[in-house]
N, C-alpha and C positions, 0 to 999 in steps of 0.2 A: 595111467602112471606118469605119463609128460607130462600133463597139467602141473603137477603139484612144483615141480621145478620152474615153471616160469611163474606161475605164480610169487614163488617167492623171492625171483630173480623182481616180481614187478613190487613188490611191497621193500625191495632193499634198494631199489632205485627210487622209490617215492619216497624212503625212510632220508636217502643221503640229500636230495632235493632240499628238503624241511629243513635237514643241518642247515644246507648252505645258504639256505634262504635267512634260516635266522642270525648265521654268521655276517649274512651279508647287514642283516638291518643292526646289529651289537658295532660293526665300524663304522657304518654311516653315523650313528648317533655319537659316536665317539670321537667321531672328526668334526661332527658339527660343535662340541663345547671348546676344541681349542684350533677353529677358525671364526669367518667373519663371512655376512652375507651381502652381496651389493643389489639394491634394484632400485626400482623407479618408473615414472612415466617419459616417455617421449613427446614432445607437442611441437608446434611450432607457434611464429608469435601470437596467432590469432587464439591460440588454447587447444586449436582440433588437434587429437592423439593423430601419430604418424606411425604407421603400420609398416612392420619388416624393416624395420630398421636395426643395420650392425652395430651392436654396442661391444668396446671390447675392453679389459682390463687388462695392462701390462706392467708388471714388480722391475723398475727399471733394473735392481741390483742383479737381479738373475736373469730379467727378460723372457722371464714367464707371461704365458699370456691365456687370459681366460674368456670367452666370447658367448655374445648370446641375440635371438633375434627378440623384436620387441613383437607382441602378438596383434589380434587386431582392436585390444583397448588401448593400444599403444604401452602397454608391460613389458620389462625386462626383467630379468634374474638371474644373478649370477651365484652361486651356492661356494660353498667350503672352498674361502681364499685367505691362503696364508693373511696372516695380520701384516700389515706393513704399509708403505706408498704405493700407491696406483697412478699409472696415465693412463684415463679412459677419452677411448674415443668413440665415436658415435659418427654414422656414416647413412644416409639413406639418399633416394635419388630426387633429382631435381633440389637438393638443398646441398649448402656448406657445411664439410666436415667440421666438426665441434671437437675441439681439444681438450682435455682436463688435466694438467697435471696435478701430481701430488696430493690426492686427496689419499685421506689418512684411513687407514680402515682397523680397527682396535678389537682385543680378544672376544669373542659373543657377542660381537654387531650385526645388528641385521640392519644394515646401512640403508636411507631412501637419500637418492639423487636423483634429481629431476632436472633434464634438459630438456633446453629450447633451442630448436635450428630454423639460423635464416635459411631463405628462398635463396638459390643461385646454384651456381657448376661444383660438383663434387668435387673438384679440383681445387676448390677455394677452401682456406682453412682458417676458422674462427677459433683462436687462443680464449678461452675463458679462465683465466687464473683467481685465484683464491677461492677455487669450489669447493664447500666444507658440505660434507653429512648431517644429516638431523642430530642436534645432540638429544633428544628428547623421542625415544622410540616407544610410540603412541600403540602400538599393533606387539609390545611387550607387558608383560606384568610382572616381568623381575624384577626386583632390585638389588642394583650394583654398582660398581664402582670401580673404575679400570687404572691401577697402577703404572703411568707410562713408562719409556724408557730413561725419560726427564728426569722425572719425580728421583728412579731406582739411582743414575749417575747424580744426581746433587743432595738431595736429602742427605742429612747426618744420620747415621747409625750404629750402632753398640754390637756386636761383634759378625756383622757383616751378615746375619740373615737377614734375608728379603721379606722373609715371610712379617716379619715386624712393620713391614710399612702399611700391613694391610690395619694397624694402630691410627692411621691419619684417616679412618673413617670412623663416622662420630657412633657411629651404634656398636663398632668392635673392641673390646677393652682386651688387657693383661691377663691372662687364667694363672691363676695362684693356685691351682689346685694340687694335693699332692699325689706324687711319681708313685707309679705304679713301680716298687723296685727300681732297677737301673731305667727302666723305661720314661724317658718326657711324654710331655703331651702334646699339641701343637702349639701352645702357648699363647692362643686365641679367646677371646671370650666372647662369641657372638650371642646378644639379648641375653644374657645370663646363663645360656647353654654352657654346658661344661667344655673342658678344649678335647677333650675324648670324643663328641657330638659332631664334632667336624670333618669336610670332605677335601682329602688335598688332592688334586691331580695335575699331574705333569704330561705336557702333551695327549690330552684326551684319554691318558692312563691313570688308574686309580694308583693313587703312591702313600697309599693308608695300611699300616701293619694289621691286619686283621687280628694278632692277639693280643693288642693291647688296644685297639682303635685311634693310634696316634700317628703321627706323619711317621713317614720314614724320613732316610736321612736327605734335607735338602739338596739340591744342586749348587754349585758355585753360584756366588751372585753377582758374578760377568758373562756367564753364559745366557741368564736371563733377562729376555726380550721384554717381556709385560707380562700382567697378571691381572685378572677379574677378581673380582672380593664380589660373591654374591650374598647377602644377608635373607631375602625372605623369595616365596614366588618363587621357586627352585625350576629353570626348564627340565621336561623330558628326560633330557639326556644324563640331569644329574641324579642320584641316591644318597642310600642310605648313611643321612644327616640330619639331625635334629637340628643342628645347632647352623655353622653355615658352611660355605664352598669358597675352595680357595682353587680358583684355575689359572694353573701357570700355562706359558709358552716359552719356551726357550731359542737361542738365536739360532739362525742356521747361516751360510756359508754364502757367499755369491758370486760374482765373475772376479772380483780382485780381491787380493791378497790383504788382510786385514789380520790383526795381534796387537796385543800388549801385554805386559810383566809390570807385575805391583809388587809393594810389600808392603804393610802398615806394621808396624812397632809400637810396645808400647812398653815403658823398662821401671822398674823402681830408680834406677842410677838419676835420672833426667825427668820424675814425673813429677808433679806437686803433689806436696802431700795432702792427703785427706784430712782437714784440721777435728772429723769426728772419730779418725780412727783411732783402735787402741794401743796401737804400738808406733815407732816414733817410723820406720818406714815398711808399711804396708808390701808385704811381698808379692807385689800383684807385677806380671809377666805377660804379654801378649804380643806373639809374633803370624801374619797373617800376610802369606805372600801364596804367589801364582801366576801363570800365565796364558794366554787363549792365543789360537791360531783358525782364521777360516777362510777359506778359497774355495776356487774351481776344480774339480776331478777331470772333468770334463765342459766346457763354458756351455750354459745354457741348457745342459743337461742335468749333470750332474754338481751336487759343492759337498762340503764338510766345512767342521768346524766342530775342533777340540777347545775344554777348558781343564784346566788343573787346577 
């Protein structure tokens, strides 16, 4: 009669394992679509791979740091890093530390940087500046196209969605399609796929109304950082999309104190008039203001960062 009670005490511990296992692999895949991957070889100048050596990445704004040894092909890899600037540095013995700053790492990169370290005292430190990522990731078959944070602050646009920028890539048009009722669509038109056919995600989260299949309501467009437009070759991590993938990343917070307040206007009193319209002044109204705040909670710990 005891049997039957651990028995089932052992099939509801193997049952909650399986949860958690699959929970575990649904985040992992979920942080890999809205970060970035660093690696590479290590060599020195003659080409021989340099074994155990410290490679380390550090986000100067927060002073996060992410590190890794290189094995013995001379291979590093660094997984799921926030998008943003890096100073990587590289450390092995009998050679000069190798400095990198600011190299850029963008939403869904699996980034390759390859260094080269002189012979000498570990103590010696060689600046390598202007070290850029492959733009051209050979070991990918998606195709995409990363909306920086350049493009989001200077480009012109018509009533402040972001999502419209992802129009500056040549295979993505305008969806004209009609509204499901009060419901929009994503207003996408990837390859002729409908804008209902599309995948939006914000922070590695699905932000798709399942009953209608169209985006929910956007984020402000000062809180976001950049954004992936994937058209074909969809990784792993994404779904159920015919059409295409829109992956956002939104800002986050760091050691100082950063904000600003806008407002755009836009009035009949002071607008030009439309010389096709049918009335003599078009009663067209647009007021659009807000303002973002982001700092430390704790420095190097913890940050925030609000937008309205």
């Amino acid at each position: 009669m005891s049997a039957f009670p651990r028995n089932c005490f052992s099939i509801k511990l193997i049952f909650f394992i399986v949860i958690a296992a699959l929970g575990a692999n649904v985040a992992y895949s979920q942080a890999q679509s809205n970060a970035a991957d660093l690696r590479g070889y290590i060599r020195d100048q003659q080409g021989a791979v340099i074994t155990n050596a410290a490679v380390t990445a550090r986000n100067p704004a927060t002073n996060i740091s992410r590190a890794a040894i290189s094995n013995d092909e001379g291979f590093y890899q660094i997984v799921n890093l926030t998008p943003g600037d890096y100073d990587v540095t590289v450390e092995a013995q009998n050679f000069k530390k190798a400095s990198l700053p600011g190299v850029k790492l963008t939403i869904g990169q699996r980034a390759d940087l390859d260094v080269v370290l002189e012979p000498g005292s570990i103590d010696a430190t060689v600046t390598i500046s202007g070290a850029t990522t492959e733009l051209v990731e050979t070991s990918k078959t998606t195709v995409s196209t990363t909306v920086d944070q350049q493009r989001i602050d200077n480009l012109p646009i018509n009533e402040r969605n972001y999502l419209s920028f992802a129009l500056t890539t040549s295979t993505v048009g305008r969806d004209n399609g009609r509204p499901i009722g009060p419901a929009p669509t994503t207003g996408l038109n990837f390859g002729g796929q409908r804008g209902r056919s599309n995948l939006v995600q914000v922070d590695g989260a699905d932000n798709t109304d399942n009953s209608v299949n169209a985006s929910r309501s956007t984020v402000s467009q000062e809180a976001v950082q950049e954004f992936q437009v994937v058209t074909n070759s969809f990784a792993p991590e994404f779904g159920r999309s015919a059409g295409g993938v829109v992956n956002v990343v939104t800002k986050s917070g760091t050691n100082d104190f950063h904000g600003n307040v806008f407002g755009f206007v836009r009035d009949k009193r002071y607008q030009a008039r439309n010389p096709f319209a049918p009335v003599a002044r078009p009663p067209f109204n647009r007021k659009q203001y807000g303002f973002t705040l982001g700092g430390p909670l704790d420095i190097d710990h913890t940050t925030f960062f609000f937008a309205f």
